[in-house]
N, CA, C and O atoms as CSV, one atom per row, in Angstrom:
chain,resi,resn,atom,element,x,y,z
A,1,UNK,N,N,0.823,-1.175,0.000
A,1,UNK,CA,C,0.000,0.000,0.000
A,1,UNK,C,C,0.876,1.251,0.000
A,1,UNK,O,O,0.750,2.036,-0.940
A,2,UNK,N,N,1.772,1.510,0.992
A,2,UNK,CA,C,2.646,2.599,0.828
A,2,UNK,C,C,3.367,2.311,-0.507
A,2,UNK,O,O,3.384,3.467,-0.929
A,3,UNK,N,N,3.819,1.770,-1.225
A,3,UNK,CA,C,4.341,2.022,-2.466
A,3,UNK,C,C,3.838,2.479,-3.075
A,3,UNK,O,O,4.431,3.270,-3.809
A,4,UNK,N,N,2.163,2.286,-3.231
A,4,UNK,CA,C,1.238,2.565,-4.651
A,4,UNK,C,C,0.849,3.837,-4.238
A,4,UNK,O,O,0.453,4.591,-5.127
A,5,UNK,N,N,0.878,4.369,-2.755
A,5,UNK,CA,C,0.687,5.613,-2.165
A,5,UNK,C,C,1.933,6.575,-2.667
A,5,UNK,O,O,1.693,7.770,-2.491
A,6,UNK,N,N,2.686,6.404,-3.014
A,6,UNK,CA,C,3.516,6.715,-2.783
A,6,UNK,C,C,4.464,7.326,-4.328
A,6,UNK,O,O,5.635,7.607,-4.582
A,7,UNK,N,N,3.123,7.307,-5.091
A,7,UNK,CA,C,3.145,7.632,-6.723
A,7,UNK,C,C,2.322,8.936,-6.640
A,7,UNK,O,O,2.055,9.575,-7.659
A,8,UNK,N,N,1.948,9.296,-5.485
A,8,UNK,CA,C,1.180,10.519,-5.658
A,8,UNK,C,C,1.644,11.914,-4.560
A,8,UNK,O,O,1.593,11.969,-3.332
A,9,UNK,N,N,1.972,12.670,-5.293
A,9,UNK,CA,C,2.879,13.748,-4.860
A,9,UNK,C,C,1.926,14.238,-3.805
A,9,UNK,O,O,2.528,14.566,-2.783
A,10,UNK,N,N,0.970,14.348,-3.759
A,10,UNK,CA,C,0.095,14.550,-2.426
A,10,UNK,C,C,-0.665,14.854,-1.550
A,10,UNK,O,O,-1.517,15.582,-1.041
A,11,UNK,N,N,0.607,13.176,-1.591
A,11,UNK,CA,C,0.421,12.598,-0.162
A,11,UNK,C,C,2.240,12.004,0.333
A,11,UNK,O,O,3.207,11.589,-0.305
A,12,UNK,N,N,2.022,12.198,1.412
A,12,UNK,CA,C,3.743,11.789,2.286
A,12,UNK,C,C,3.293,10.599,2.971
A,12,UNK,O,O,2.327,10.457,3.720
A,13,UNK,N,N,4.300,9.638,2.520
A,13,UNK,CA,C,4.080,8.351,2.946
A,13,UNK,C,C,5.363,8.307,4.059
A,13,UNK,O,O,6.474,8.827,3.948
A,14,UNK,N,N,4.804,7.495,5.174
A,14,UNK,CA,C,5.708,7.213,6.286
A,14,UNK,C,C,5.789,5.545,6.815
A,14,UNK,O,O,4.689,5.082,7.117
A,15,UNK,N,N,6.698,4.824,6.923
A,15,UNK,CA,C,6.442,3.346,6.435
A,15,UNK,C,C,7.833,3.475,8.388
A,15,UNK,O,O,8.989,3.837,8.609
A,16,UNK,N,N,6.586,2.880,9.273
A,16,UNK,CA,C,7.289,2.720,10.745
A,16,UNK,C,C,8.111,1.462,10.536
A,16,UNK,O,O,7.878,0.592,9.696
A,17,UNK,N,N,9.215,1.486,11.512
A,17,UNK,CA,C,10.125,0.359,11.568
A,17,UNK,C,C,10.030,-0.363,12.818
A,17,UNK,O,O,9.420,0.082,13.790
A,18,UNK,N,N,10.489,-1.214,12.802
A,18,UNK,CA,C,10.861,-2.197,14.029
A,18,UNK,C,C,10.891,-3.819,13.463
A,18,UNK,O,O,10.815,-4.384,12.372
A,19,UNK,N,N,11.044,-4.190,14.844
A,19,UNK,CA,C,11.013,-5.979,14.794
A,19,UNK,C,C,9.923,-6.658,13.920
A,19,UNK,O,O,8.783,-6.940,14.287
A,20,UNK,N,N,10.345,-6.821,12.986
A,20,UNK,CA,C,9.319,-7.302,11.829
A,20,UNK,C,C,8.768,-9.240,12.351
A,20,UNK,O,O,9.415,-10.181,12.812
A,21,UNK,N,N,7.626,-9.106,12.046
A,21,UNK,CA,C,6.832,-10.454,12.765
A,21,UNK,C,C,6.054,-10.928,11.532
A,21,UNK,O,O,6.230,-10.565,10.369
A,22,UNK,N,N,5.178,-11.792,11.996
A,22,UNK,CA,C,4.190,-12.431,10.538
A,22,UNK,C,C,3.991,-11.412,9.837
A,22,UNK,O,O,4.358,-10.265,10.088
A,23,UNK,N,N,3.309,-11.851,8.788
A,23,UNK,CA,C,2.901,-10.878,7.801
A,23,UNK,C,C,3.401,-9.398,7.420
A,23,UNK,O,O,2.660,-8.496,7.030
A,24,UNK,N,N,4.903,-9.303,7.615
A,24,UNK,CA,C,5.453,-7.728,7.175
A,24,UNK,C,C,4.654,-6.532,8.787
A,24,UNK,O,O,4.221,-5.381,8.746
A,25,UNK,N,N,4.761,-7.372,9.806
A,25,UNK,CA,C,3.993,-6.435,10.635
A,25,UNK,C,C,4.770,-5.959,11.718
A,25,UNK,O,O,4.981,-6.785,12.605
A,26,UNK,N,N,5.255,-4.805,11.863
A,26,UNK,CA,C,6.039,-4.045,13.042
A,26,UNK,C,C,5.202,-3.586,14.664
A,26,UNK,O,O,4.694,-2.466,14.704
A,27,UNK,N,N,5.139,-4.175,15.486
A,27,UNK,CA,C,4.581,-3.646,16.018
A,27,UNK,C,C,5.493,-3.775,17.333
A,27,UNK,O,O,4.759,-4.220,18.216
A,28,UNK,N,N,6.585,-3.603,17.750
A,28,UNK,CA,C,7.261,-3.842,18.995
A,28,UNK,C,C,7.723,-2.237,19.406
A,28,UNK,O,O,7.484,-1.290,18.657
A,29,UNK,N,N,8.486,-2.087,20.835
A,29,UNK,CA,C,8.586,-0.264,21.273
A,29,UNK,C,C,9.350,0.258,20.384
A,29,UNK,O,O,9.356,1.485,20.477
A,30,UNK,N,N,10.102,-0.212,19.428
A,30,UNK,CA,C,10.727,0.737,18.639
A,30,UNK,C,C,9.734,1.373,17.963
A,30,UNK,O,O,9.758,2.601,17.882
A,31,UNK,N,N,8.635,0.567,17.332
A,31,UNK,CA,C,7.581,1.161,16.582
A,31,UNK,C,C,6.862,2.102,17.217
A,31,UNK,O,O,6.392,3.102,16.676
A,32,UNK,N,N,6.765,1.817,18.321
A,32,UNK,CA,C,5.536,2.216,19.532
A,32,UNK,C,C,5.798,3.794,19.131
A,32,UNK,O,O,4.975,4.634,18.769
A,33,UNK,N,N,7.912,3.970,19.408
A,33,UNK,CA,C,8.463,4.794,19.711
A,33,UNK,C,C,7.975,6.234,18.767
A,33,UNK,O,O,7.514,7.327,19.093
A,34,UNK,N,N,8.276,5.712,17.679
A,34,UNK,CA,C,7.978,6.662,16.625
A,34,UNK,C,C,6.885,6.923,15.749
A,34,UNK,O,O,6.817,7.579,14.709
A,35,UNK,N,N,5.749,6.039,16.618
A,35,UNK,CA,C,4.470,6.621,16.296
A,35,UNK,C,C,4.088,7.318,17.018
A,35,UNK,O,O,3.114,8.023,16.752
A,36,UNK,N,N,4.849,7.380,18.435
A,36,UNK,CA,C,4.504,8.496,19.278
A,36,UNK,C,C,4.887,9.967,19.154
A,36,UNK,O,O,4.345,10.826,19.849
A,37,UNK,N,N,5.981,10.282,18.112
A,37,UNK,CA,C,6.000,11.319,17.572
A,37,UNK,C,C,5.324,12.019,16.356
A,37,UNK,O,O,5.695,13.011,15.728
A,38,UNK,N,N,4.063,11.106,16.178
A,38,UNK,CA,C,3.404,11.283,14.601
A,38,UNK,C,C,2.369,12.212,15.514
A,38,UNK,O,O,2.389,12.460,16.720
A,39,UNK,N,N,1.349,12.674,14.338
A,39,UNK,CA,C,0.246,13.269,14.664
A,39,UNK,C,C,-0.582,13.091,13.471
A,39,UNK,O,O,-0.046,13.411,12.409
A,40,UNK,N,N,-1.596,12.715,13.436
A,40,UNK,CA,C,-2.067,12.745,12.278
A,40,UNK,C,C,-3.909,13.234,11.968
A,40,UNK,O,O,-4.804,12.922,12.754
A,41,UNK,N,N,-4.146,14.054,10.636
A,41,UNK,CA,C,-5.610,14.552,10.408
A,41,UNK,C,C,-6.353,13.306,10.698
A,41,UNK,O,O,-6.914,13.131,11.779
A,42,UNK,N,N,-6.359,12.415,9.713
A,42,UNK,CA,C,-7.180,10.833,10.047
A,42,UNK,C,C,-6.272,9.526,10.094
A,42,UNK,O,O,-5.478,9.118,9.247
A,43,UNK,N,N,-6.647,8.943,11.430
A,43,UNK,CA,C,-5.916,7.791,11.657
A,43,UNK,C,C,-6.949,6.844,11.179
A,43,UNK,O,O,-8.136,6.931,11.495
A,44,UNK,N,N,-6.293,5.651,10.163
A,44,UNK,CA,C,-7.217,4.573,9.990
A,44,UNK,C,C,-6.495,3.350,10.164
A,44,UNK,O,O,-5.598,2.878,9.466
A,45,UNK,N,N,-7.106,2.848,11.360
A,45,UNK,CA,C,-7.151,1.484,11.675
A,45,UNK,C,C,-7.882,0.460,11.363
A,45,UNK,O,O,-8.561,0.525,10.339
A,46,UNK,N,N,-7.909,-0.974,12.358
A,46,UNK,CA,C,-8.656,-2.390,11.930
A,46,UNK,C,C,-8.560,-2.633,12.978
A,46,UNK,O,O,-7.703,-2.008,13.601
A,47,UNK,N,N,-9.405,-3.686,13.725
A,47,UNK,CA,C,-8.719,-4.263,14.954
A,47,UNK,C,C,-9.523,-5.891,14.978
A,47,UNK,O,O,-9.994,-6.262,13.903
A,48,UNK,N,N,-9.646,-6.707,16.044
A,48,UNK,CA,C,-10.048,-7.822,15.686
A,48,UNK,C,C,-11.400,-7.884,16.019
A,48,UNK,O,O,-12.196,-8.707,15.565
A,49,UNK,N,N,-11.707,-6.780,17.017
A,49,UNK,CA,C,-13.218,-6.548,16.975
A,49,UNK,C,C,-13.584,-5.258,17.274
A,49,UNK,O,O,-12.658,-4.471,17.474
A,50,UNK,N,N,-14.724,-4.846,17.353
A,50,UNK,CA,C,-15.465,-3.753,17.704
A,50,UNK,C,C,-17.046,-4.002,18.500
A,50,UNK,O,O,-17.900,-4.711,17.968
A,51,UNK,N,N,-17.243,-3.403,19.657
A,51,UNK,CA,C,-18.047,-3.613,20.177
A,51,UNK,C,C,-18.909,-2.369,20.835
A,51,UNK,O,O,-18.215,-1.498,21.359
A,52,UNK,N,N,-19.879,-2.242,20.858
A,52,UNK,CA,C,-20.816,-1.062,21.625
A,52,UNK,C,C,-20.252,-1.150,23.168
A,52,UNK,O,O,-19.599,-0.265,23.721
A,53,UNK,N,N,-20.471,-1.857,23.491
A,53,UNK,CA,C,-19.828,-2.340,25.141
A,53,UNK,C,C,-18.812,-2.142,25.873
A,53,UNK,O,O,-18.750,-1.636,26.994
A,54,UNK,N,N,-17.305,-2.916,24.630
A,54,UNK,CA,C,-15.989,-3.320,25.114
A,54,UNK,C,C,-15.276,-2.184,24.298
A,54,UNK,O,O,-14.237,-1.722,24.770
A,55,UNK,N,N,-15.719,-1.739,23.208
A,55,UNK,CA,C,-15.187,-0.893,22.380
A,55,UNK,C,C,-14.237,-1.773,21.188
A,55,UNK,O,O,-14.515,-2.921,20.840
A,56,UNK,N,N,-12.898,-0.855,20.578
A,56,UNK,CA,C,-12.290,-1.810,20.169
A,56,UNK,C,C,-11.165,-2.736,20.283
A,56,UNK,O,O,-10.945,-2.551,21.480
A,57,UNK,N,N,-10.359,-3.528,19.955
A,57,UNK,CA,C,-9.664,-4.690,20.828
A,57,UNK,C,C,-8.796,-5.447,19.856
A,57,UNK,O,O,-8.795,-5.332,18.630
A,58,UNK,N,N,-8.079,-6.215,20.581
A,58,UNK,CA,C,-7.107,-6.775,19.129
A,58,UNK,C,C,-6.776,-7.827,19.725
A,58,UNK,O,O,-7.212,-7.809,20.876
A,59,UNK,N,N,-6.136,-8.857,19.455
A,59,UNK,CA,C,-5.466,-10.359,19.647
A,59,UNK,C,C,-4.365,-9.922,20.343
A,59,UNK,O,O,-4.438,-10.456,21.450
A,60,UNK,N,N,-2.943,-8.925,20.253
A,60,UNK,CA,C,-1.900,-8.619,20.509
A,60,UNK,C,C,-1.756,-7.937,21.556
A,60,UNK,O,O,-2.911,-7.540,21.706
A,61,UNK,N,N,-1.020,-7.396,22.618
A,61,UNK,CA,C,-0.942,-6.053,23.437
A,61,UNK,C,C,-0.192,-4.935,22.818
A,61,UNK,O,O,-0.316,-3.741,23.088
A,62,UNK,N,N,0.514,-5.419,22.050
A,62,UNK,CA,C,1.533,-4.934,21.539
A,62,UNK,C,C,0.804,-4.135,20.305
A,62,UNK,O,O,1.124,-2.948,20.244
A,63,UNK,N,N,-0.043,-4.553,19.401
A,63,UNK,CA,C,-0.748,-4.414,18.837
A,63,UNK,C,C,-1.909,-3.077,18.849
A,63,UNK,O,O,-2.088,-2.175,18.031
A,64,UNK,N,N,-2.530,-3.370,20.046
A,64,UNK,CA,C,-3.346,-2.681,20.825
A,64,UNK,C,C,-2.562,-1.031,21.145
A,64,UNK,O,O,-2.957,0.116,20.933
A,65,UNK,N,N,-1.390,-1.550,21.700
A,65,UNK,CA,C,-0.762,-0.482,21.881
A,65,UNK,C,C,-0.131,0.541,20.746
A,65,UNK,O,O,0.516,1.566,20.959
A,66,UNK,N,N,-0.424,0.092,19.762
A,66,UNK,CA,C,0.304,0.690,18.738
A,66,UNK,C,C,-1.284,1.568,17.969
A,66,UNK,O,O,-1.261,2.718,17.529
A,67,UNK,N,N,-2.416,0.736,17.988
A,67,UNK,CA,C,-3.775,1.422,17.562
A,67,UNK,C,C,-4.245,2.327,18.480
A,67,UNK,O,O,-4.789,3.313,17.981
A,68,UNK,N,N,-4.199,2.284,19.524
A,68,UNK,CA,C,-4.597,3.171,21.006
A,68,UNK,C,C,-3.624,4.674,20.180
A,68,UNK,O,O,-4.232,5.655,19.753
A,69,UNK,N,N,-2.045,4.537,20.103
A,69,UNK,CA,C,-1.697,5.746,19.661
A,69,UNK,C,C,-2.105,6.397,18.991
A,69,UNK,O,O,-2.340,7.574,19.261
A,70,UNK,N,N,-2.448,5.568,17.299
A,70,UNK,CA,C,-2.912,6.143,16.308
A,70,UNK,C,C,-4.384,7.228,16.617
A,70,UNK,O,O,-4.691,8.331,16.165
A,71,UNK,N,N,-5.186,6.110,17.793
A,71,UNK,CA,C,-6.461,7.079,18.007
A,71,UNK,C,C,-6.041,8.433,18.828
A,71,UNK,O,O,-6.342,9.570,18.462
A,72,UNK,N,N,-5.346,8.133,19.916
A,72,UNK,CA,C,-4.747,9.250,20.790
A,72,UNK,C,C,-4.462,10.515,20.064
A,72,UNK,O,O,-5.105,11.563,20.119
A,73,UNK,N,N,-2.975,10.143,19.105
A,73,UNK,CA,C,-2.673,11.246,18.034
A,73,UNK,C,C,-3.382,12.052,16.835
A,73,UNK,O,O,-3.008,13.030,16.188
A,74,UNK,N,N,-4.542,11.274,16.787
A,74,UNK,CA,C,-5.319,11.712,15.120
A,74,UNK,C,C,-6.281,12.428,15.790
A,74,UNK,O,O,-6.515,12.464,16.998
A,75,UNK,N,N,-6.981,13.175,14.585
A,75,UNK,CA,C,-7.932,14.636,14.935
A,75,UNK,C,C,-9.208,13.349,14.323
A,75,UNK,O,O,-10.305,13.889,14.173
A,76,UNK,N,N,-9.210,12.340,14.092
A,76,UNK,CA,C,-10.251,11.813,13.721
A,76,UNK,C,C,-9.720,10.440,13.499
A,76,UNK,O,O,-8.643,10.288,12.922
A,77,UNK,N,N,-10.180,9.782,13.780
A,77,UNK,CA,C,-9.843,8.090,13.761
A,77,UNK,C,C,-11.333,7.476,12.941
A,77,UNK,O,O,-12.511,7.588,13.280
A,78,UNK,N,N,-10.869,6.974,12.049
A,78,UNK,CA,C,-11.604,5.712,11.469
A,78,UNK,C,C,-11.441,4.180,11.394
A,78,UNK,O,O,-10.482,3.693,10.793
A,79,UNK,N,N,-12.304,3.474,11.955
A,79,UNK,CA,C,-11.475,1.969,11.721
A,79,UNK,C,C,-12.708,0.961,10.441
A,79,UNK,O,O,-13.887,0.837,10.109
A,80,UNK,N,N,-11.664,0.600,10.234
A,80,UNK,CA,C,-12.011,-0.245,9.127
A,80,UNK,C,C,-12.606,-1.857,9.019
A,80,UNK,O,O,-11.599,-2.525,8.783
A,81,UNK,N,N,-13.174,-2.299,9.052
A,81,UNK,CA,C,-13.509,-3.652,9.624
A,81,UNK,C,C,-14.196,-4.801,8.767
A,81,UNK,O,O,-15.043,-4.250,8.064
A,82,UNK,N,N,-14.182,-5.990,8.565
A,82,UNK,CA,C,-15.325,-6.547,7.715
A,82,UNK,C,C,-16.653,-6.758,9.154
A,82,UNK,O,O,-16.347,-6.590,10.334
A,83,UNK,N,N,-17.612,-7.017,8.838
A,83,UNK,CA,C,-18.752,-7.547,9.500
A,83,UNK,C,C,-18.970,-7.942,10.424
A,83,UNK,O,O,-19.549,-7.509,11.420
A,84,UNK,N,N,-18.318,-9.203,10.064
A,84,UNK,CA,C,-17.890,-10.055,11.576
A,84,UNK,C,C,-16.879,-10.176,12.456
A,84,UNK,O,O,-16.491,-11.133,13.125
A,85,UNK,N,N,-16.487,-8.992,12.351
A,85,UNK,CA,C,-15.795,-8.676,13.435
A,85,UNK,C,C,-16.415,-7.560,14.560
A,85,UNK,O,O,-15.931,-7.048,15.570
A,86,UNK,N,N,-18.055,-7.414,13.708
A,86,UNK,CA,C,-19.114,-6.239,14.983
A,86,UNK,C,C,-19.428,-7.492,16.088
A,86,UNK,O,O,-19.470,-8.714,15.940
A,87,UNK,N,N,-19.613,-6.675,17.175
A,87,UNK,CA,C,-19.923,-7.367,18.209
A,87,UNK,C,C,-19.100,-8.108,18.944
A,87,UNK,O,O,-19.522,-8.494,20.034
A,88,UNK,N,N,-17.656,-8.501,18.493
A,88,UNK,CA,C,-16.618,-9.117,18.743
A,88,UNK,C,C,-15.407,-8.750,19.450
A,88,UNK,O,O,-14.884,-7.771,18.918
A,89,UNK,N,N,-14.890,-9.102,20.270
A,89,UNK,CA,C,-13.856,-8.569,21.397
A,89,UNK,C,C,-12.847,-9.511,21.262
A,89,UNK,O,O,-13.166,-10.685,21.079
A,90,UNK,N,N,-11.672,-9.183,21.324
A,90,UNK,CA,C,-10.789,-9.791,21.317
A,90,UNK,C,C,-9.513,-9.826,22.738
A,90,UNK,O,O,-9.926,-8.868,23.393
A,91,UNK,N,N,-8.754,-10.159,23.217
A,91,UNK,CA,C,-8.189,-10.096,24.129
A,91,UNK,C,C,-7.488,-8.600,25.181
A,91,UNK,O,O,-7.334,-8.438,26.392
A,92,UNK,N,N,-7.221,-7.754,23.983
A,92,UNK,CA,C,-6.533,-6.696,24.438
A,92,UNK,C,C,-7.124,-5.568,24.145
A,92,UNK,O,O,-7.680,-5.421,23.058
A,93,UNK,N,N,-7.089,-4.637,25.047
A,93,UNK,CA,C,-8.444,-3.588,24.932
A,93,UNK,C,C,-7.372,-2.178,23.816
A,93,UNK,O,O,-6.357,-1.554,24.126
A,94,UNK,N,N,-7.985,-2.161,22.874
A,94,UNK,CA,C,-7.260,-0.801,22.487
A,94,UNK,C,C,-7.797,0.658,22.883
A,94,UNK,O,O,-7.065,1.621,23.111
A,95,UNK,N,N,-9.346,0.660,22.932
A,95,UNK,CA,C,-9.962,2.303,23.497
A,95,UNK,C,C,-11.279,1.599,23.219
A,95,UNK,O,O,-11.857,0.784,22.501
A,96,UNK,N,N,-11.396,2.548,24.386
A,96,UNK,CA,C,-13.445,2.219,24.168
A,96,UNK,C,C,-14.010,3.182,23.334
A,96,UNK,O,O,-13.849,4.392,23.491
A,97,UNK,N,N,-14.821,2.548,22.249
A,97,UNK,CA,C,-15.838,3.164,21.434
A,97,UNK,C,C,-16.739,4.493,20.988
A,97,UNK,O,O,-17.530,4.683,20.063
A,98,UNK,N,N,-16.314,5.215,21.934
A,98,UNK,CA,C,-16.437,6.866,21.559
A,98,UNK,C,C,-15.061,7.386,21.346
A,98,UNK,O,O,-14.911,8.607,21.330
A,99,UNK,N,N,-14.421,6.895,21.243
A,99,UNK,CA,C,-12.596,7.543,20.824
A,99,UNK,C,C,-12.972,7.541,19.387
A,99,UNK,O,O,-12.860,8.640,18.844
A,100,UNK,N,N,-13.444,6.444,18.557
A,100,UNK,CA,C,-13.913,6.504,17.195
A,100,UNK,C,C,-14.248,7.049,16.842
A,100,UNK,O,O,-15.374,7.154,17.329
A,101,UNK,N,N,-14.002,8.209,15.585
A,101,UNK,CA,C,-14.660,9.140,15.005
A,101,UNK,C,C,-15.655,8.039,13.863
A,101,UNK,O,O,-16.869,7.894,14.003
A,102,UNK,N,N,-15.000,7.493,12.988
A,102,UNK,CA,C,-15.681,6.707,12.050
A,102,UNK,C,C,-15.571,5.545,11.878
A,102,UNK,O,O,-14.446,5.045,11.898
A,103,UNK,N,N,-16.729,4.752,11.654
A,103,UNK,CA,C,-16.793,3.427,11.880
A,103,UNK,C,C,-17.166,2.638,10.524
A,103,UNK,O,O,-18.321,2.855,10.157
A,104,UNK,N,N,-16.294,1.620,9.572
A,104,UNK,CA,C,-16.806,1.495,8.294
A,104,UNK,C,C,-16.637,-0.454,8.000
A,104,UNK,O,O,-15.727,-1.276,7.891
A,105,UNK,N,N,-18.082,-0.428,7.979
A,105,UNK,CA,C,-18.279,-2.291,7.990
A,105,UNK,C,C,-18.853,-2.382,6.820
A,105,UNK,O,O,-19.122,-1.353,6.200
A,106,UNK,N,N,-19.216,-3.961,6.179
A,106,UNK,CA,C,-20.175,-4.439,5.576
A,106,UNK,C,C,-21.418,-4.085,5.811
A,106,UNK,O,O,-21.706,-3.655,6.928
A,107,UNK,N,N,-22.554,-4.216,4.633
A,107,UNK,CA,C,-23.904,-3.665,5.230
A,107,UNK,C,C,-24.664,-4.682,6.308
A,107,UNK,O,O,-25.354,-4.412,7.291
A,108,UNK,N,N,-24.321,-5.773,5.818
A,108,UNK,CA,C,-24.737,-7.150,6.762
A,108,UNK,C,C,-24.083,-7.543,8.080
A,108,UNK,O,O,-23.918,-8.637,8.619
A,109,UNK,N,N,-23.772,-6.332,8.415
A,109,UNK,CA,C,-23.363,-6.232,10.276
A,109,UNK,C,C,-24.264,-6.163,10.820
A,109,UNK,O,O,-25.254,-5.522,10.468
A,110,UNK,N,N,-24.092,-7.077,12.230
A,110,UNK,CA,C,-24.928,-7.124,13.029
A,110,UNK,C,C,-26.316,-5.486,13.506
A,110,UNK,O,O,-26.029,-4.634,14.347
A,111,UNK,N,N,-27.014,-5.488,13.093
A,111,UNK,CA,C,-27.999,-4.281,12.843
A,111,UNK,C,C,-28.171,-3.852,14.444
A,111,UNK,O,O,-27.952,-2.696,14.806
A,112,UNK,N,N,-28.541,-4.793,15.269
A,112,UNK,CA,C,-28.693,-3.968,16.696
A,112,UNK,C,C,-27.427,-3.497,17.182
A,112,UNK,O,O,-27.264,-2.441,17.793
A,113,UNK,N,N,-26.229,-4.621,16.776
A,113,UNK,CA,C,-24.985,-3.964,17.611
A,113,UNK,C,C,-24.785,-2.526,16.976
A,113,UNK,O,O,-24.508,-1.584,17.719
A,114,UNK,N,N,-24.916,-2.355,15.664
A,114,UNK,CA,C,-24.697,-0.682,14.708
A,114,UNK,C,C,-25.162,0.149,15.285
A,114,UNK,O,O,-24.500,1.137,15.602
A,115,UNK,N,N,-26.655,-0.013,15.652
A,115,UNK,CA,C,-27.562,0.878,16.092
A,115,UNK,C,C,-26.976,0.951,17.417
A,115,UNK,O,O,-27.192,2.124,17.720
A,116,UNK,N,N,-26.345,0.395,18.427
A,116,UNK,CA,C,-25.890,0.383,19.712
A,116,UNK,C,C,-24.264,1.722,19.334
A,116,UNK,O,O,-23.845,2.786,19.788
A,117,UNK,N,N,-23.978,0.941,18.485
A,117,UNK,CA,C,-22.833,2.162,18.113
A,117,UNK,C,C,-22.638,3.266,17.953
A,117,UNK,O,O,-21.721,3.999,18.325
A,118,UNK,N,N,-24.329,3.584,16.847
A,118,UNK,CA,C,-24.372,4.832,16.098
A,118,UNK,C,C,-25.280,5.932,17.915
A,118,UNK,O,O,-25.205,7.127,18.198
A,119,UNK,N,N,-25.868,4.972,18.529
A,119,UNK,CA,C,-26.880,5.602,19.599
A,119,UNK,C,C,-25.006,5.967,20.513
A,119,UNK,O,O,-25.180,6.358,21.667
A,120,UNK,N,N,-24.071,5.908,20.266
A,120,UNK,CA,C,-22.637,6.345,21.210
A,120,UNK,C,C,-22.541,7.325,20.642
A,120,UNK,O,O,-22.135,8.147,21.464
A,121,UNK,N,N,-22.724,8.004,19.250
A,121,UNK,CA,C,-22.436,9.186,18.696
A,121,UNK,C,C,-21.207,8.568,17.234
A,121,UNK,O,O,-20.818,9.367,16.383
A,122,UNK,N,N,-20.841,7.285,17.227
A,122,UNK,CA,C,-20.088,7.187,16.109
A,122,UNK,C,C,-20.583,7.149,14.894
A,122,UNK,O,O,-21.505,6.398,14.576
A,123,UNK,N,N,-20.007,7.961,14.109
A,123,UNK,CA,C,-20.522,7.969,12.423
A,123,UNK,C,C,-20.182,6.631,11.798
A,123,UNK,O,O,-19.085,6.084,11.905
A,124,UNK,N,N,-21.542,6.012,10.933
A,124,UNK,CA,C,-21.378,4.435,11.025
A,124,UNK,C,C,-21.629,4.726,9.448
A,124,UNK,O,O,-22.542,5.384,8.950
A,125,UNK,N,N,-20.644,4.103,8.855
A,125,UNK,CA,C,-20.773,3.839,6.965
A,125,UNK,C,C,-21.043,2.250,6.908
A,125,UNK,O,O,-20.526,1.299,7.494
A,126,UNK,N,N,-22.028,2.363,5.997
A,126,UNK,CA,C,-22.097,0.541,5.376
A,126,UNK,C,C,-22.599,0.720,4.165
A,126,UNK,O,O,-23.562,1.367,3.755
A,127,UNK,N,N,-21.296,-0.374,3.325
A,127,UNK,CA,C,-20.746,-0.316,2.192
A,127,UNK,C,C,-21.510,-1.714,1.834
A,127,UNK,O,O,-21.357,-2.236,0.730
């Protein structure tokens, strides 16, 4: 993604480093480190679930800790999600559910949990 981003004058692409793990994925304190000096207009994340309740959450701590920044630092956070991952919690808490500025699922997400979301004040897209 940052490569193909990265054909368009702009936009400034920033590609974090650290201890590289499965899938091309950095997420250890070196990373932590220098996302803590970012700031950004819109942060867009994923996580392993999203919930009205628990908020959102991830498999990792490490993980968690690295999406918690992105929301902390950004003037607007969006997370990105397929479907079934509404209603779903996963081990490690990243921020509870009004930190979310925008929330963007499948249309075939769970309909009461949405409505539980959108009644928090989050702007809910279904695609």
């Amino acid at each position: 993604m940052a490569d193909e981003l990265s054909y368009h004058d702009n936009i400034d692409v920033y590609v974090l480093g650290g201890k590289m793990r499965c899938r091309g994925v950095c997420d250890d304190m070196m990373t932590l480190r220098q996302l803590e000096a970012m700031r950004f207009d819109k942060g867009f994340l994923t996580g392993y679930g999203v919930s009205s309740e628990y908020g959102l959450s991830n498999t990792s701590i490490n993980t968690a800790a690295l999406h918690k920044t992105v929301i902390e630092n950004s003037i607007s956070s969006v997370v990105l999600v397929p479907s079934y991952k509404i209603g779903r919690t996963g081990f490690s808490v990243v921020d509870e559910i009004e930190k979310i500025s925008i929330l963007i699922t499948n249309k075939d997400a769970d309909k009461l949990e949405i409505k539980k979301i959108k009644d928090k004040g989050i702007k809910v897209i279904l695609v």
